[in-house]
Short mmCIF file of the C-alpha atoms (twelve columns), coordinates in Angstrom:
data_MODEL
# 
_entry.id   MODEL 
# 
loop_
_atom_site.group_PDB 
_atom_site.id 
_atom_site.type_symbol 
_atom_site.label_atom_id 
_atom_site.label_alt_id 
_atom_site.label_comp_id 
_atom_site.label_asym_id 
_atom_site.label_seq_id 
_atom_site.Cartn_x 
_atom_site.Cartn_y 
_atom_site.Cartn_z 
_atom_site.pdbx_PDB_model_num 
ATOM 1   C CA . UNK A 1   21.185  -8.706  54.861 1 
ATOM 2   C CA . UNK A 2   17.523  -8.470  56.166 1 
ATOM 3   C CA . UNK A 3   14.468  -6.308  54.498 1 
ATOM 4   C CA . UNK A 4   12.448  -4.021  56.444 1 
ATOM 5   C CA . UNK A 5   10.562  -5.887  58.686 1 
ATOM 6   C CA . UNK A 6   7.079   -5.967  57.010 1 
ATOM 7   C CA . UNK A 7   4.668   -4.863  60.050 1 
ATOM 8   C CA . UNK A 8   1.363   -2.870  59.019 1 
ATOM 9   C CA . UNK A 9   0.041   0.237   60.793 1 
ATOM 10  C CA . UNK A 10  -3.063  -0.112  62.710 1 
ATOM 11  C CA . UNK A 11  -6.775  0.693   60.909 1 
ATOM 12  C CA . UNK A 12  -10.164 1.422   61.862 1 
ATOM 13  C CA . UNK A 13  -12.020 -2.196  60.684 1 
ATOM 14  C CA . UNK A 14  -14.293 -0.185  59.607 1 
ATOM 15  C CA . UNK A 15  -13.452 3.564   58.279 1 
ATOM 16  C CA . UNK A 16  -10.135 1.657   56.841 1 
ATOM 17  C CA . UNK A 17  -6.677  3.192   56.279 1 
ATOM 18  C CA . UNK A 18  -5.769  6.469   54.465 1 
ATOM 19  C CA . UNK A 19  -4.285  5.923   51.202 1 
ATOM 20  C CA . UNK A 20  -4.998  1.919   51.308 1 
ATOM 21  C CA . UNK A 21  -3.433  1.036   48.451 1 
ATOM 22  C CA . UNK A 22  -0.716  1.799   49.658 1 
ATOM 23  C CA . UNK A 23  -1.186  -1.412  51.549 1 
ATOM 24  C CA . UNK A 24  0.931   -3.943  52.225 1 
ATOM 25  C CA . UNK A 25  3.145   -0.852  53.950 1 
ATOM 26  C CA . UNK A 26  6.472   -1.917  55.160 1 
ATOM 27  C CA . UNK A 27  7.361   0.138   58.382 1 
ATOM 28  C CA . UNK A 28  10.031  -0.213  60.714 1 
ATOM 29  C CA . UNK A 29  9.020   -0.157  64.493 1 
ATOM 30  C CA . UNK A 30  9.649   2.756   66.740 1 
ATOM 31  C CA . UNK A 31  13.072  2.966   68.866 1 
ATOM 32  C CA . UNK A 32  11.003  3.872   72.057 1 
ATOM 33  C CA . UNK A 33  10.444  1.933   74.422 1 
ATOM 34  C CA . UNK A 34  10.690  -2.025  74.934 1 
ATOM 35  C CA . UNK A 35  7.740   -3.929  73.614 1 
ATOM 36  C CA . UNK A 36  6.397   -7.007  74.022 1 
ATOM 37  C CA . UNK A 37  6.300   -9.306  70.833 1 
ATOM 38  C CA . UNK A 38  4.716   -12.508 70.875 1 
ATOM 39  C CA . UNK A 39  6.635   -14.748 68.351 1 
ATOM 40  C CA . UNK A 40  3.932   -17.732 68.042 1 
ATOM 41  C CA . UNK A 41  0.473   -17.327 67.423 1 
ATOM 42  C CA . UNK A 42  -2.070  -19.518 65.565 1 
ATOM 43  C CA . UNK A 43  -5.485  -17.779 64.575 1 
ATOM 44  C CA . UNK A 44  -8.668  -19.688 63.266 1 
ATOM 45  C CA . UNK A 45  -11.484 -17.182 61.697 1 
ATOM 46  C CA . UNK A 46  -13.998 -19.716 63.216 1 
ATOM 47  C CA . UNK A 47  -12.109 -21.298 66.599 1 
ATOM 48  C CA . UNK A 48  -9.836  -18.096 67.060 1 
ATOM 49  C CA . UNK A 49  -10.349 -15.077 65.855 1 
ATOM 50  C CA . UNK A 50  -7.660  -12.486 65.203 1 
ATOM 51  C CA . UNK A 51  -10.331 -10.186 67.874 1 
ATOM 52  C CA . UNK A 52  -9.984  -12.742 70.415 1 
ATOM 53  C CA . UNK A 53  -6.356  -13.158 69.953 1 
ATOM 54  C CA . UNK A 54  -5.682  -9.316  70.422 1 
ATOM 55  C CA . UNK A 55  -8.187  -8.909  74.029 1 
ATOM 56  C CA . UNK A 56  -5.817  -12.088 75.028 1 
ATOM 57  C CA . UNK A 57  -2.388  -9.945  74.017 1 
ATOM 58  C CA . UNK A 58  -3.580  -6.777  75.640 1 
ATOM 59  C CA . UNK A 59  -4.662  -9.113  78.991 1 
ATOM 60  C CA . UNK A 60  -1.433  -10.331 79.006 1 
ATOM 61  C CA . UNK A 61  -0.211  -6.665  78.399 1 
ATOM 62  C CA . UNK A 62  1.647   -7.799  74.752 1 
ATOM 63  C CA . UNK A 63  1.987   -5.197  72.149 1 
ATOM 64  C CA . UNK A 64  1.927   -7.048  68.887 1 
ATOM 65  C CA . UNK A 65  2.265   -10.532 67.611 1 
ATOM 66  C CA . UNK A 66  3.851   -12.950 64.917 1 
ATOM 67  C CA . UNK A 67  0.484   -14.531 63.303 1 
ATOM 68  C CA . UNK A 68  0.156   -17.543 61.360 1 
ATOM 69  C CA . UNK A 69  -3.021  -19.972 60.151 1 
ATOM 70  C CA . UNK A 70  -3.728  -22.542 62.997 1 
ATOM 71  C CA . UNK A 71  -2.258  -26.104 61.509 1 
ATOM 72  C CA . UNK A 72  -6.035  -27.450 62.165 1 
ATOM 73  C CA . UNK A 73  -7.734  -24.078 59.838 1 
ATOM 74  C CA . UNK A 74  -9.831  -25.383 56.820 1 
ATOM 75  C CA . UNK A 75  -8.980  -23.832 53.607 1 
ATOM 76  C CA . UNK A 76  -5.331  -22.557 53.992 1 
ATOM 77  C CA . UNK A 77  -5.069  -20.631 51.180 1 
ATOM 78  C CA . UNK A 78  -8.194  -18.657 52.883 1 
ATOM 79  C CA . UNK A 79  -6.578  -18.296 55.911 1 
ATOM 80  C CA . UNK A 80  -3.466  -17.081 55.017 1 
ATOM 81  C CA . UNK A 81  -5.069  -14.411 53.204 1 
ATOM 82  C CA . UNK A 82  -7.046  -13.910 56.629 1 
ATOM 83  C CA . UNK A 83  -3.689  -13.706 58.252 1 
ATOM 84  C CA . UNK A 84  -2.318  -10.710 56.196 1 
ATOM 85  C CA . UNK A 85  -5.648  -8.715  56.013 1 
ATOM 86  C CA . UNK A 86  -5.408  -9.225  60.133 1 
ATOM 87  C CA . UNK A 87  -2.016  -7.903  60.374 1 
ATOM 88  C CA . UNK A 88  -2.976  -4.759  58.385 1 
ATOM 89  C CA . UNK A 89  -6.009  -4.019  60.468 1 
ATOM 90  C CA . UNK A 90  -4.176  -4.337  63.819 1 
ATOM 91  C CA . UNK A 91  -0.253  -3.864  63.182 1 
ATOM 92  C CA . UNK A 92  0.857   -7.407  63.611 1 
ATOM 93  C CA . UNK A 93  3.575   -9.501  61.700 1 
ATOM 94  C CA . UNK A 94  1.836   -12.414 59.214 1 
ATOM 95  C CA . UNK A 95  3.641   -15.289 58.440 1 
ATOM 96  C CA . UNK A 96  2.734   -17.763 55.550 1 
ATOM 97  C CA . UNK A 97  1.514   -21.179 56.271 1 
ATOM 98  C CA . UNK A 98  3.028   -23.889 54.524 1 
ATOM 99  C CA . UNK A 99  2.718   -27.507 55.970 1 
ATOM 100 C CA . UNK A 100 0.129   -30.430 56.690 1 
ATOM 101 C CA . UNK A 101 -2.477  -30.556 58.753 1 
ATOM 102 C CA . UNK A 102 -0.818  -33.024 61.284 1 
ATOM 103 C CA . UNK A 103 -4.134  -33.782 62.964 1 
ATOM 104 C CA . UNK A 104 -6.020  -35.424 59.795 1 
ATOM 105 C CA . UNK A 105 -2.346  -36.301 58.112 1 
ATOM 106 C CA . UNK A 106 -2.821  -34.199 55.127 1 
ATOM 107 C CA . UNK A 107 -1.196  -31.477 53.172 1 
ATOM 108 C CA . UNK A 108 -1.286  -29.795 49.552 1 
ATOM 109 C CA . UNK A 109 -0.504  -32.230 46.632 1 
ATOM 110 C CA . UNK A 110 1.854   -29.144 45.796 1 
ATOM 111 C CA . UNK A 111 4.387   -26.867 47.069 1 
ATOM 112 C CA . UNK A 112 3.798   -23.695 45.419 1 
ATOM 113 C CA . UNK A 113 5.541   -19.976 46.486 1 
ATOM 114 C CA . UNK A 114 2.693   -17.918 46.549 1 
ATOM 115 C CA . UNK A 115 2.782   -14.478 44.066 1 
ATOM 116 C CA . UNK A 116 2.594   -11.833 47.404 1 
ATOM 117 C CA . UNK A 117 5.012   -14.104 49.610 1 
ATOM 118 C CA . UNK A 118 7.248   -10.715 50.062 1 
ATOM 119 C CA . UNK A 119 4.198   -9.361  51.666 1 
ATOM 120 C CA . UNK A 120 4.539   -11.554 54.902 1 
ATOM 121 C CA . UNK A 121 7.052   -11.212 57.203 1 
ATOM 122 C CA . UNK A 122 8.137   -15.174 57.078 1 
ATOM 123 C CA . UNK A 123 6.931   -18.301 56.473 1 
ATOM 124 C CA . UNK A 124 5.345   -20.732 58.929 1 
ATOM 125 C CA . UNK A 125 6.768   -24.394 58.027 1 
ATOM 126 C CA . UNK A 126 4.785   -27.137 59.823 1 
ATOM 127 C CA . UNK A 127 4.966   -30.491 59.203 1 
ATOM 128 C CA . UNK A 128 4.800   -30.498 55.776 1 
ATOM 129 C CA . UNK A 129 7.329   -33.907 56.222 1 
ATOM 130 C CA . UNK A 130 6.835   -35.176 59.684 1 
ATOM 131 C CA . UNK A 131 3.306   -37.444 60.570 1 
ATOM 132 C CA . UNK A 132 3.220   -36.541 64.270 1 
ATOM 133 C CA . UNK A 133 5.314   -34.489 67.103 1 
ATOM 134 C CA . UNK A 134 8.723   -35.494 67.720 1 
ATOM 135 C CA . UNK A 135 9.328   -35.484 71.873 1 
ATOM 136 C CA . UNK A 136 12.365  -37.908 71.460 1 
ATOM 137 C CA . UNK A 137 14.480  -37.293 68.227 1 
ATOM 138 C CA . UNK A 138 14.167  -40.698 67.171 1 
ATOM 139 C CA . UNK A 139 14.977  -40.964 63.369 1 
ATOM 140 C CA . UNK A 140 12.727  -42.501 60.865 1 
ATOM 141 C CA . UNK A 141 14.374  -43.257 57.632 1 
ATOM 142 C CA . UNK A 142 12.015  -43.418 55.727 1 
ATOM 143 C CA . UNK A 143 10.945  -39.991 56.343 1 
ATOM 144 C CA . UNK A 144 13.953  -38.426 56.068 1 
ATOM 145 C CA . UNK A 145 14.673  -39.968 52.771 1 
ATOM 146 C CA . UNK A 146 11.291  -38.366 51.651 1 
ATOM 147 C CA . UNK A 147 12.236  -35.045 53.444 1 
ATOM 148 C CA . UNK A 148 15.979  -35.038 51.403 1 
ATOM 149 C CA . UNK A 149 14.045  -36.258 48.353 1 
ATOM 150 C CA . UNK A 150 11.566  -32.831 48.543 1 
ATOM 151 C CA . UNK A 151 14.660  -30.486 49.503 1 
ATOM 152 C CA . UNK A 152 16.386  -31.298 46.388 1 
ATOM 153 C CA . UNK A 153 12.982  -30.825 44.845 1 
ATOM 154 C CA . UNK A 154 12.532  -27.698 42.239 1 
ATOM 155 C CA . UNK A 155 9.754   -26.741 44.191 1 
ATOM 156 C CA . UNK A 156 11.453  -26.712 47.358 1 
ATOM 157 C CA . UNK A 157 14.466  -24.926 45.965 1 
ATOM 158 C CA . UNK A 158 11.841  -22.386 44.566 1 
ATOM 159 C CA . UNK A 159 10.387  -21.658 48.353 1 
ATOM 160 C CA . UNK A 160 14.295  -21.354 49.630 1 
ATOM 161 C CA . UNK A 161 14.971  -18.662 46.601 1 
ATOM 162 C CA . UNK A 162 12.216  -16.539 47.355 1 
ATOM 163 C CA . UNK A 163 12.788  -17.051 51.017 1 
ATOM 164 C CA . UNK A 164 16.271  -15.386 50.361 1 
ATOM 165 C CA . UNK A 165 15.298  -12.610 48.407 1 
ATOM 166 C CA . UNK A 166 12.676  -11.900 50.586 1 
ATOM 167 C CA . UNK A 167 14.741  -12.088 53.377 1 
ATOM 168 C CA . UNK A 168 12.041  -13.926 55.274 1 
ATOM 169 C CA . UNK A 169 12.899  -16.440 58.577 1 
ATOM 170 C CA . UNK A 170 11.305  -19.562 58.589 1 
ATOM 171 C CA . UNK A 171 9.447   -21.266 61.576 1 
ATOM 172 C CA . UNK A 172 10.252  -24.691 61.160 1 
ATOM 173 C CA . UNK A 173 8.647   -27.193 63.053 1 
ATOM 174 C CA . UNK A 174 9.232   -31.156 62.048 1 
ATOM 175 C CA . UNK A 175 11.094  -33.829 63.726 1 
ATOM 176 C CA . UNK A 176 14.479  -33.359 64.692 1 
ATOM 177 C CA . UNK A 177 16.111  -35.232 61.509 1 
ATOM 178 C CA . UNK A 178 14.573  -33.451 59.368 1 
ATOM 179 C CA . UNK A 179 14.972  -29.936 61.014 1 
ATOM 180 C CA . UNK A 180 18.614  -30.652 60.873 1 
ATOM 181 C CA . UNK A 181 18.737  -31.491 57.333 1 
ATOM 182 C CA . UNK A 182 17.110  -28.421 56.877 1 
ATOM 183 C CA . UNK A 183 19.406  -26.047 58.761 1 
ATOM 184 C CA . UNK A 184 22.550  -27.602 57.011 1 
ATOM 185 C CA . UNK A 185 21.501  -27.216 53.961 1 
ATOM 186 C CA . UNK A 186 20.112  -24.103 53.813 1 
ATOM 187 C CA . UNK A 187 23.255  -21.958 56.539 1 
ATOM 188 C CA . UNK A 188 22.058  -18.519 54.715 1 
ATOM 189 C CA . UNK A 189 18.275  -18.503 55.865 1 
ATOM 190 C CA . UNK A 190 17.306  -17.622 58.803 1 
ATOM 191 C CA . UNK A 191 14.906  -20.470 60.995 1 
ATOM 192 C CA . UNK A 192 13.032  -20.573 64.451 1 
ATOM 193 C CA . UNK A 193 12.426  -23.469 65.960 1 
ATOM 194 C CA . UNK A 194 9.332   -23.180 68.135 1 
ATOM 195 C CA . UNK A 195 8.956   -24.749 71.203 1 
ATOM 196 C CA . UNK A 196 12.604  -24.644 72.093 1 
ATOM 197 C CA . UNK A 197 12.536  -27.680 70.226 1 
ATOM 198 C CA . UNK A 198 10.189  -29.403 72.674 1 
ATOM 199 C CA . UNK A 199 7.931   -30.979 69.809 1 
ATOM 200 C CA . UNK A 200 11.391  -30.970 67.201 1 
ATOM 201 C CA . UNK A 201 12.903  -33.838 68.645 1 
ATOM 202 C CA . UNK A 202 12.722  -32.976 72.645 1 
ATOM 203 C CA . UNK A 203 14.223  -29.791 74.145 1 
ATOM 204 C CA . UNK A 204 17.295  -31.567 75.183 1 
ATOM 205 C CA . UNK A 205 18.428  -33.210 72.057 1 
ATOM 206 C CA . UNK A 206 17.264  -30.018 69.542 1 
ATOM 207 C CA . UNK A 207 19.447  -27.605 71.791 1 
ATOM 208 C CA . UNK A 208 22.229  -30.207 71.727 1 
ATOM 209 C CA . UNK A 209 22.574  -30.261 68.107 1 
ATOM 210 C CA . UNK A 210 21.644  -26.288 67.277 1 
ATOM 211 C CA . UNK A 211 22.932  -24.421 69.930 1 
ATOM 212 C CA . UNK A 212 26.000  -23.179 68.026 1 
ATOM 213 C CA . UNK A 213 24.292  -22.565 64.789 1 
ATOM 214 C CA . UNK A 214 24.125  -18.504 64.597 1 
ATOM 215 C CA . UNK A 215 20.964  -18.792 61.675 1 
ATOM 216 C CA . UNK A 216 18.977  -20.839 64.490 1 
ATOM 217 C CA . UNK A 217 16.484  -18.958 67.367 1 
ATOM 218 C CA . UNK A 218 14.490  -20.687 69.412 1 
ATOM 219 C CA . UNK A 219 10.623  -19.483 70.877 1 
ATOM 220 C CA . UNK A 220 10.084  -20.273 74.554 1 
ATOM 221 C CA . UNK A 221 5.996   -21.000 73.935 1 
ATOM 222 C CA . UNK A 222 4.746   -24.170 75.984 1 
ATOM 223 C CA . UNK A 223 8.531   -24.634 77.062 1 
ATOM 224 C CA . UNK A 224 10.751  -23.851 80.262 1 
ATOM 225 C CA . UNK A 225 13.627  -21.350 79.421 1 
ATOM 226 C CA . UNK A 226 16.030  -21.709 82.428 1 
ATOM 227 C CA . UNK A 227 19.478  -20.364 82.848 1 
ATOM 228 C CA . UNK A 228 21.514  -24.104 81.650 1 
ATOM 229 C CA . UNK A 229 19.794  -23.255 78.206 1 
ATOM 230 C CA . UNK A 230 20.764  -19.300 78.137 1 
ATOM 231 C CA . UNK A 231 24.021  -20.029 79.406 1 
ATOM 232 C CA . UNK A 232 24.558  -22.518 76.168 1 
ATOM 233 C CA . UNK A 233 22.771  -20.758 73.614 1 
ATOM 234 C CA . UNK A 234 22.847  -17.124 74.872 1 
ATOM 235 C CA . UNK A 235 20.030  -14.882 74.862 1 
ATOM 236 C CA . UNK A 236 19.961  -13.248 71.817 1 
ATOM 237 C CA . UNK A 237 18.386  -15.945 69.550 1 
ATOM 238 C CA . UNK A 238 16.076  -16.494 72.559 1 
ATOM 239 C CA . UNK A 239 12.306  -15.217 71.641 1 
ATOM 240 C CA . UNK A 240 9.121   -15.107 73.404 1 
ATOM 241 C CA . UNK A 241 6.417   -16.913 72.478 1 
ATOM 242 C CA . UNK A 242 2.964   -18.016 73.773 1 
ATOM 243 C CA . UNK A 243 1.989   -21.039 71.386 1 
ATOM 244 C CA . UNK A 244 -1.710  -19.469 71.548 1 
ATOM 245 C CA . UNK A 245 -4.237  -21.349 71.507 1 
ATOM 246 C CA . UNK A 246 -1.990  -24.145 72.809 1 
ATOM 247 C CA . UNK A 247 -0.153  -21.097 75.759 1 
ATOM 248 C CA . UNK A 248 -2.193  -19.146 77.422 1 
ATOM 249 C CA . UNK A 249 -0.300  -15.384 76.615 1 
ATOM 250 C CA . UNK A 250 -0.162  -13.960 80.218 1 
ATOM 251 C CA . UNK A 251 0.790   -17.527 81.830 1 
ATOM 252 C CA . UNK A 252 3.761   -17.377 78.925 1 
ATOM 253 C CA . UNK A 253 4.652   -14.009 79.903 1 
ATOM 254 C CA . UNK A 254 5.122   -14.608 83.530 1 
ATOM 255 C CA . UNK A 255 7.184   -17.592 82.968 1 
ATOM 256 C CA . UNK A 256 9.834   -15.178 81.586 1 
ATOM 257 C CA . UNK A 257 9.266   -12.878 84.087 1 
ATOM 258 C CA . UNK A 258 9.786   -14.439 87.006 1 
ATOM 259 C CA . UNK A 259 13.126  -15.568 85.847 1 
ATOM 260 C CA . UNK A 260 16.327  -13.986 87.412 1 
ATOM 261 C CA . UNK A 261 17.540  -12.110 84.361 1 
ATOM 262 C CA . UNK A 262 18.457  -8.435  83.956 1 
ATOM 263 C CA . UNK A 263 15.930  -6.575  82.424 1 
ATOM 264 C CA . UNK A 264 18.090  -5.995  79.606 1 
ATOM 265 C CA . UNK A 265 18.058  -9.522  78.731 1 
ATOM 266 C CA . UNK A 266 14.210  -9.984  79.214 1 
ATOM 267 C CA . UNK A 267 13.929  -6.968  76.828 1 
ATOM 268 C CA . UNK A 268 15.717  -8.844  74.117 1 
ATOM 269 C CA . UNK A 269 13.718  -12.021 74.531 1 
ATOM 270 C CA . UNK A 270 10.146  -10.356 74.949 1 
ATOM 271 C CA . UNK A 271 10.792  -8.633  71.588 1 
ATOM 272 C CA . UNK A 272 14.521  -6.675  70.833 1 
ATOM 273 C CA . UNK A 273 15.714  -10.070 69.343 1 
ATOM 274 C CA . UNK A 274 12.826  -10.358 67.344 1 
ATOM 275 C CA . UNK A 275 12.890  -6.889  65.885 1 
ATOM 276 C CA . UNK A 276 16.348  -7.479  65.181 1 
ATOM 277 C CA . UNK A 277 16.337  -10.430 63.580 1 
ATOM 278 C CA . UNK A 278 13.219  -9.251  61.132 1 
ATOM 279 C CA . UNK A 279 14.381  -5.476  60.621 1 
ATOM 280 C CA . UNK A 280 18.201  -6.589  60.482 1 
ATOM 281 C CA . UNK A 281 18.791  -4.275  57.610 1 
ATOM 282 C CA . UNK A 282 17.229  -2.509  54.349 1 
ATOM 283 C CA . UNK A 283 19.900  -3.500  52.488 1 
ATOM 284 C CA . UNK A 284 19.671  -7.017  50.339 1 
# 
């Protein structure tokens, strides 16, 4: 059973909140109205800005946001602290980065669970394993073997524990073996796969192998939702998602739109599923 879902009220940046230590607060969102929630966002403090991201979201007429360090930041551990002071000043859901930095092929010498890990709302694995994007799903043993080797790792089994008591999804993205290994191994989590798998292996080939998994959702940012893939998967684990600074927000947004779905179904992807997936329950 799922937490709260750990989203922050809005503050003035400058007057602050009342009653700030309060902070982190753990609210659940309001029953009125449908909002729109995008599920993938990457902020920079020097490239992108949590203040650029939000004139971007209200452009594209988006109400809040899953946030995350971008995979190219410098200094993680700053930026993931930039990530939850962001969500407190304007009511957005922060998700800890854990993962390499693809681009120059490095990543910690550790894996360590941070102390204040319950006060994100998930965790944002990227490439921690993988060396570059899988578009294919071809399998590199090597790799995998190393990607077993660190999930039966104390460190890694750490991360999974306080992932379940948490009750915090994951954002995986690494190549398609490895994604799989991780999903098997770990049924009782909760994982998105961004991209609808498009950089996990191909779209094709990650829907192929996870559409009957009920732990598994899937973002739509940079990819083509169309009605063969909510037909197999159903829309429910279906989430929006811009990719920003990859997606442009409103360009995401009107790929959904202009799709022939009821609105009750665009409702769920553009944020319902996501609420209910992160607010599932209070009970653990």
């Amino acid at each position: 059973m799922r937490a709260p879902i750990r989203a922050f009220r809005l503050c003035d940046a400058h007057a602050g909140c009342a009653n700030d230590s309060s902070l982190p607060r753990i609210l659940t969102l309001t029953d009125g109205g449908a909002m729109i929630i995008d599920a993938h966002v990457a902020v920079d403090m020097q490239r992108y800005p949590v203040e650029r991201v939000m004139e971007l979201l209200a452009a594209a007429k988006i109400d809040s946001a899953v946030i995350f360090a971008d995979a190219r930041a410098r200094d993680i551990d700053r930026h993931n602290a930039y990530v939850l002071e962001a969500a407190r000043l304007h009511g957005l859901y922060p998700f800890y980065y854990l993962g390499g930095n693809p681009f120059s092929d490095t990543r910690p010498d550790e894996l360590l669970v941070p102390d204040n890990l319950a006060d994100y709302a998930g965790i944002r694995w990227h490439r921690w394993v993988a060396e570059a994007i899988d578009r294919e799903g071809r399998l590199d043993r090597d790799e995998l073997e190393w990607g077993v080797s660190l999930m039966e790792s104390a460190e890694f089994g750490a991360l999974v524990s306080a992932a379940a008591v948490y009750n915090l999804p994951m954002i995986v993205e690494e190549s398609l073996a490895i994604t799989l290994e991780m999903v098997l191994r770990f049924p009782t989590l909760d994982f998105i796969v961004p991209h609808l798998g498009l950089q996990s292996g191909g779209q094709a080939n990650v829907l192929q192998a996870l559409w009957d998994q009920p732990s598994v959702y899937f973002d739509t940012s940079l990819a083509q939702l169309d009605e063969a893939t909510l037909s197999r998967v159903g829309s429910d684990r279906i989430l929006f998602g811009s990719g920003f600074p990859e997606g442009d927000p409103e360009t995401e947004v009107n790929k959904i739109d202009s799709l022939p779905l009821s609105e009750d179904v665009k409702e769920g992807i553009y944020g319902d599923n996501l609420q209910s997936l992160l607010s599932d329950s209070a009970a653990a």
